[in-house]
C-alpha positions in Angstrom: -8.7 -22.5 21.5 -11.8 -23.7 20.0 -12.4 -27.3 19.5 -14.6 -29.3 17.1 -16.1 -32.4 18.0 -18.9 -34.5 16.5 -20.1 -31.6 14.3 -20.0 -29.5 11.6 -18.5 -26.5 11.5 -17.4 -23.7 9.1 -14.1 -22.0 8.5 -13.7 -19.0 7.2 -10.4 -18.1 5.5 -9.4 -14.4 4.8 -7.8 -13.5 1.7 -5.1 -11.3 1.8 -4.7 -8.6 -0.8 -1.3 -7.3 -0.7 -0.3 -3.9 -1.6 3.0 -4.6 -4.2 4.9 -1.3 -4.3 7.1 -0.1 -7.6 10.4 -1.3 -8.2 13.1 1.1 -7.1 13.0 4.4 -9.3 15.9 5.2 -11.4 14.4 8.6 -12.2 14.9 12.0 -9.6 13.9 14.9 -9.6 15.4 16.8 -13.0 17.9 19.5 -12.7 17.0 23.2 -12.7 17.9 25.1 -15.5 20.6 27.3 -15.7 21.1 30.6 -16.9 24.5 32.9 -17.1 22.4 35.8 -16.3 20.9 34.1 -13.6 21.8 33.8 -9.7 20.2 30.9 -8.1 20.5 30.3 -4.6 21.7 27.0 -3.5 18.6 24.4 -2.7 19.1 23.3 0.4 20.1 19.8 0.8 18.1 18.0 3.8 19.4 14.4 5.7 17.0 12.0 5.2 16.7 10.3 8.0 12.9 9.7 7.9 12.9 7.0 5.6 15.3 4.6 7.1 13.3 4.8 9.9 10.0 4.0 8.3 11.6 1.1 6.7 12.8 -0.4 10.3 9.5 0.4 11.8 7.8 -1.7 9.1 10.7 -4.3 9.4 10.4 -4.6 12.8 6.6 -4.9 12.6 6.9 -7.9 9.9 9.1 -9.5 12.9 6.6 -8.7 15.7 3.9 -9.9 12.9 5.6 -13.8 12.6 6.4 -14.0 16.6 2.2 -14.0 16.9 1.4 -16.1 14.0 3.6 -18.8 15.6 2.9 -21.2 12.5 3.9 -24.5 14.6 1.3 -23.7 16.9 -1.5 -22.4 14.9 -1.2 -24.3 11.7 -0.7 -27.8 10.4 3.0 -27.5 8.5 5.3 -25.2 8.4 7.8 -23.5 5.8 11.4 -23.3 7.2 11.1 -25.1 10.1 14.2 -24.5 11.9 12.9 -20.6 12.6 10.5 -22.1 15.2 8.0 -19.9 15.5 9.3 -17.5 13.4 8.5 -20.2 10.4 5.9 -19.4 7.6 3.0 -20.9 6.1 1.9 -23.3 3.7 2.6 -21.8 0.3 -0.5 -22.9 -1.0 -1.9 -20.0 2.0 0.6 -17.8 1.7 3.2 -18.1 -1.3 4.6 -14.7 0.1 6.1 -16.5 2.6 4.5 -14.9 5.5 1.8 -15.0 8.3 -1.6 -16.7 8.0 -4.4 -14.1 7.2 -5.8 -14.7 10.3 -2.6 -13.2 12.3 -2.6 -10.1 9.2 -6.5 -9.5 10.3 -5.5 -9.0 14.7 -2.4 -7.2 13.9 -4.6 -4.3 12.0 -5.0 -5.5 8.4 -7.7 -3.7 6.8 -10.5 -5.6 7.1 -13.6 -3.7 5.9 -16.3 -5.5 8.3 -14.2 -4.6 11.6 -13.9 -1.1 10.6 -17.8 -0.4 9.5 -19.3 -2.7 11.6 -16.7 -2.6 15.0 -15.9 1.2 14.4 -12.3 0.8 14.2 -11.0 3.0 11.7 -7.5 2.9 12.8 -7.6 -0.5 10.9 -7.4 2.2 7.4 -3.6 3.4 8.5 -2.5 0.1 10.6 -2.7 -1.9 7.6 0.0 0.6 5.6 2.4 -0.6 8.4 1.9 -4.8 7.6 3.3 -6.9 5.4 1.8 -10.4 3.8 5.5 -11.9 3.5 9.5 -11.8 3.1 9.0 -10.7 -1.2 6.7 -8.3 -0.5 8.3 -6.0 2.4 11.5 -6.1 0.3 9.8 -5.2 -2.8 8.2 -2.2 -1.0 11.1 -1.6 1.4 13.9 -1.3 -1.3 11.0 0.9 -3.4 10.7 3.7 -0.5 14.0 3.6 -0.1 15.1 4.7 -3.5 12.2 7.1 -3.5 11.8 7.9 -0.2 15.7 9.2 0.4 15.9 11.1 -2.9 12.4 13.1 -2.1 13.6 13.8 1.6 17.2 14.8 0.1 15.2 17.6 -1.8 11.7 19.0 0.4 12.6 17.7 4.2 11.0 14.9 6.3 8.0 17.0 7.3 6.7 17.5 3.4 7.8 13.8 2.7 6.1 12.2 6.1 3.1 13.9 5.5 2.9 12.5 2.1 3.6 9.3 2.6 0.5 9.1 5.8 -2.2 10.9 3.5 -1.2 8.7 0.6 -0.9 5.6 2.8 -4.8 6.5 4.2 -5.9 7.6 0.9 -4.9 4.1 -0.7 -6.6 2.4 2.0 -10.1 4.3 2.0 -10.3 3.6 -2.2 -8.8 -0.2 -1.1 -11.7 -0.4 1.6 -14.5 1.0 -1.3 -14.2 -2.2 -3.6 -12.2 -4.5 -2.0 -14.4 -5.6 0.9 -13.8 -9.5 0.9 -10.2 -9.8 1.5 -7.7 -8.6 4.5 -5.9 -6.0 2.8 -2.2 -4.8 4.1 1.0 -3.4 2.2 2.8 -0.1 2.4 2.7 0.6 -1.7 -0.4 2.8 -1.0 1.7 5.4 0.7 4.3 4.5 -2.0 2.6 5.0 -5.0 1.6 8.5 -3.1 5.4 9.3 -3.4 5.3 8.4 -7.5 2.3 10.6 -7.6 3.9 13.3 -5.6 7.4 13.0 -8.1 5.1 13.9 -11.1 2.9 16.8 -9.7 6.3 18.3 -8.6 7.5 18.1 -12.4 4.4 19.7 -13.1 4.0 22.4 -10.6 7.6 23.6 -11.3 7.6 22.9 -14.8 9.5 26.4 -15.7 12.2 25.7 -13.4 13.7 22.3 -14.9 15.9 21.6 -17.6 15.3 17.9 -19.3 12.0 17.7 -18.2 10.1 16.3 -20.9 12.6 13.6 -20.6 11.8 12.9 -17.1 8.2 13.2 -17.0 8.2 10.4 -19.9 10.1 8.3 -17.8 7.9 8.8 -14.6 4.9 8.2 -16.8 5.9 5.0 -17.8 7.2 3.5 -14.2 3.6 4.8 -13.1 2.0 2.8 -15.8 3.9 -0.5 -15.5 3.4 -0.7 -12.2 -0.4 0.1 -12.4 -0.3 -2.8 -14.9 1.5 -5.3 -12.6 -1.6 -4.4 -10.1 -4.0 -6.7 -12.4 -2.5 -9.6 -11.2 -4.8 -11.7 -8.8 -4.3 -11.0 -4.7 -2.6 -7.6 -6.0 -4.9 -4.7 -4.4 -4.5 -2.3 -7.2 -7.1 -0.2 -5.4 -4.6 1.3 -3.2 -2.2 1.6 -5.3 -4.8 3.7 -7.5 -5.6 6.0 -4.3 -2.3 6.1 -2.7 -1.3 7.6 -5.9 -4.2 10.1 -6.6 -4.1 11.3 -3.4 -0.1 11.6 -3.8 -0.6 13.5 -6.9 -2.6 16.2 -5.0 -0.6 16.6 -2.6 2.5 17.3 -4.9 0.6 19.8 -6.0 -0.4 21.3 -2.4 3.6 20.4 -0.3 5.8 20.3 -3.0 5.5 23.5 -5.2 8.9 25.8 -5.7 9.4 29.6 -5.9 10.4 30.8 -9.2 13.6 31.6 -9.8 12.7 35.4 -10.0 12.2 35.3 -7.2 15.0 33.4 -5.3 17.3 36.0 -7.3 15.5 39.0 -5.9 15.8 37.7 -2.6 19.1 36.2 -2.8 21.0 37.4 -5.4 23.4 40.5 -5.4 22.0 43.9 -5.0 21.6 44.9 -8.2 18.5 42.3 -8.2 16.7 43.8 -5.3 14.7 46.2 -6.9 13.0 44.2 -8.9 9.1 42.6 -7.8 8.2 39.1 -8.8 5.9 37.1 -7.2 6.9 33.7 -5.2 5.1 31.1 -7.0 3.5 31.5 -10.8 -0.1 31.9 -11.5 -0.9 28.4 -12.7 1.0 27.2 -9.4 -1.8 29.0 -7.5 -4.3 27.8 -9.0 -3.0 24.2 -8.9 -2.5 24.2 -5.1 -6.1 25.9 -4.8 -7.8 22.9 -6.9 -5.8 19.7 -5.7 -6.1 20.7 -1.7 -10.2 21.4 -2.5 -9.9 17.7 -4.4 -8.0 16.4 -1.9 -10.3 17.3 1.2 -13.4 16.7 -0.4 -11.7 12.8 -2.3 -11.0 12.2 1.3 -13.9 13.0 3.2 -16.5 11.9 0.9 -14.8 8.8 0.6 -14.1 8.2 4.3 -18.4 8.8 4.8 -18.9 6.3 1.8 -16.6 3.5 3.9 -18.4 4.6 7.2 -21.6 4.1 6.3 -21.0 0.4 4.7 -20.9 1.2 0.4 -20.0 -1.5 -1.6 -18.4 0.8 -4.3 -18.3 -2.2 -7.0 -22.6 -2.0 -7.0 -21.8 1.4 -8.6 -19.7 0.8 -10.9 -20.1 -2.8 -12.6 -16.6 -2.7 -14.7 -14.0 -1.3 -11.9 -12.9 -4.6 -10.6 -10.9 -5.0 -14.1 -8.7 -2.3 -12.4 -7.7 -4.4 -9.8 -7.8 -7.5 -11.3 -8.1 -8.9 -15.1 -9.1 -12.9 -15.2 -7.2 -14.9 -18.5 -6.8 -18.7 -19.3 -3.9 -18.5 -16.8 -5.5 -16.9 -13.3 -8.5 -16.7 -11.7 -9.9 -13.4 -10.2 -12.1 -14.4 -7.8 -11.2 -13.8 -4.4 -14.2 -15.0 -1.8 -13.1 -16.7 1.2 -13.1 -20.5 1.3 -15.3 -21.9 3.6 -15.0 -25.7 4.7 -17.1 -28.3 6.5 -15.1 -29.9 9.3 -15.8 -33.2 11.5 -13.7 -34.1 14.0 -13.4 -37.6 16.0 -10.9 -38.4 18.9 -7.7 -37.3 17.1 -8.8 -37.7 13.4 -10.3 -34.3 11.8 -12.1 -35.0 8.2 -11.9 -31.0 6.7 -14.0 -30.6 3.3 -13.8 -27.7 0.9 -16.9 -26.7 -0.2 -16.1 -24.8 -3.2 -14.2 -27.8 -4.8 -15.3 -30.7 -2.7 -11.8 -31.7 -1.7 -11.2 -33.1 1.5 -8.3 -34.4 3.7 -8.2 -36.2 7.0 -5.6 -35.3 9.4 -4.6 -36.7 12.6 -4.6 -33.4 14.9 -5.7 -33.4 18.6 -8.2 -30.5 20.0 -7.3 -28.9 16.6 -7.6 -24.6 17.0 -10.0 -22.6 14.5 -6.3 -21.3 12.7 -5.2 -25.1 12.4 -8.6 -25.6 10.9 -8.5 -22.4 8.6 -4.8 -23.4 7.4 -6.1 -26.7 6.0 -9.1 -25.0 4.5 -7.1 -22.6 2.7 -4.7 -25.4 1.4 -7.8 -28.0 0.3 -9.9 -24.8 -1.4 -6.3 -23.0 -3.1 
């Protein structure tokens, strides 16, 4: 515990850009056509287990998350009290109602400096598995679970966990690229990567479904409303964005479905044996050839870019609009607030510098987090 006394000193308080997954999806996975002619073996029907576990890990970790922060400790006031420790913090820090930024950043949120400058790239799939607050771990808990479930139902936990960890790290490597001032933690990366998934599947096994045009519309347009809501400020729209890309690839690669030529010939009654049809279609092929050559090289070439410190948004002047789009309402900029602090016997003048607000509080051998919770509240 750090203490200030008779000099100035300066704060620095994280933003934290939250990854805000997709509502829960009222679309599945079409049904196959159907033909009188036509044998079609019965697709198996897996129990998803996998999912309800991912969302008890990440609830449990949201728990772990608010027994460190310990907001009577570490900050000045409190939300909800009577949880003791277990209380969050000023809404003015966090309106999520959640841990302080400071508690995000040593629990594994992605923050870019640690991970080019301290080498610790673990910080790019950590940060999937944190949560900035009560709304948004439900928002993304109750989205994998109505997406999650139905996708495990149909390919198995193997496909689906796979998915959801490359999209997850593919969401946070785009996430790192341009949004490299703020902590950065969610779960909606690897969720978007299931949306992704959902529509390459439609498209890889196109010939198979009945009502699909249907469907893909509908997918289309939960994609693109929920790319939309990721304009909003403190939204990270950049993992979103990759979690979903690298999703849609890997549709193409883990989710791809014999023919239905096939599953008769190797299935169906005798009189089907003789005849030769390939397992997957041409364009299937050449889909899973392209999008796992994308993939690997989307992947690598943007993990070398993050590795050797790139500040994506000096490349490309116009990309922060995808993230966030500034109106007469909100404000887009994100720096962190820094404050001038002075602190005498039990009094502690803080001072935003950004606004010039300041506050004097009556706090004795007041702790860096104290300091930062005030900042955040005098600069928000």
């Amino acid at each position: 515990m750090a203490t200030v006394d008779h000099h100035h000193h300066q704060p620095e308080t994280n933003n934290v850009a939250v990854h805000m997954g997709p509502p829960p999806a009222t679309v599945g996975p079409p049904a196959a056509a159907s033909s009188s002619s036509v044998i079609v073996k019965q697709v198996k029907r897996w129990s998803p287990w996998l999912t309800p576990v991912i969302v008890i890990a990440n609830v449990i970790t949201f728990v772990i998350t608010m027994y460190v922060n310990n907001c009577p400790k570490n900050s000045y006031s409190c939300i909800a009290d009577f949880l003791g420790r277990f209380s969050f913090q000023p809404l003015k820090e966090n309106p999520l109602l959640g841990p302080s930024a400071t508690t995000l950043q040593k629990m594994g949120g992605l923050d870019v400096t640690k991970v080019v400058d301290d080498h610790q790239g673990w910080r790019l799939l950590t940060c999937n598995w944190l949560h900035a607050g009560v709304f948004h771990i439900l928002s993304n808990m109750l989205g994998l679970l109505f997406i999650g479930i139905r996708l495990e139902q149909e390919f198995g936990f193997i496909r689906i966990g796979l998915l959801y960890v490359i999209s997850g790290f593919g969401g946070s490597i785009l996430s790192a690229l341009f949004n490299q001032t703020n902590i950065s933690v969610g779960a909606s990366g690897a969720l978007f990567g299931l949306l992704g998934g959902m529509l390459s599947e439609l498209i890889a096994n196109w010939t198979i479904y009945s009502n699909k045009v249907a469907t893909l519309i509908t997918l289309v347009v939960i994609v693109v409303i929920n790319l939309a809501v990721g304009i909003l400020p403190h939204v990270d729209n950049f993992a979103h964005i990759g979690g979903f890309l690298s999703g849609f690839l890997m549709g193409f690669v883990l989710l791809i479905r014999p023919q239905l030529a096939w599953v008769n010939q190797r299935f169906g009654p005798l009189r089907y044996s003789t005849l030769s049809a390939p397992k997957f279609k041409t364009y299937q092929c050449i889909l899973w050839v392209i999008s796992l050559i994308l993939l690997i090289v989307g992947l690598t070439v943007g993990l070398v870019m993050l590795l050797r410190g790139v500040n994506a948004n000096d490349h490309c002047s116009w990309c922060h609009y995808l993230s966030c789009v500034p109106t007469s309402k909100w404000s887009c900029n994100t720096d962190p607030a820094y404050c001038l602090t002075d602190q005498m016997g039990n009094q502690v003048n803080v001072t935003c510098l950004s606004n010039g607000k300041n506050g004097l509080y009556m706090l004795s051998d007041a702790s860096d987090s104290q300091i930062q919770s005030i900042c955040s509240d005098l600069c928000g």
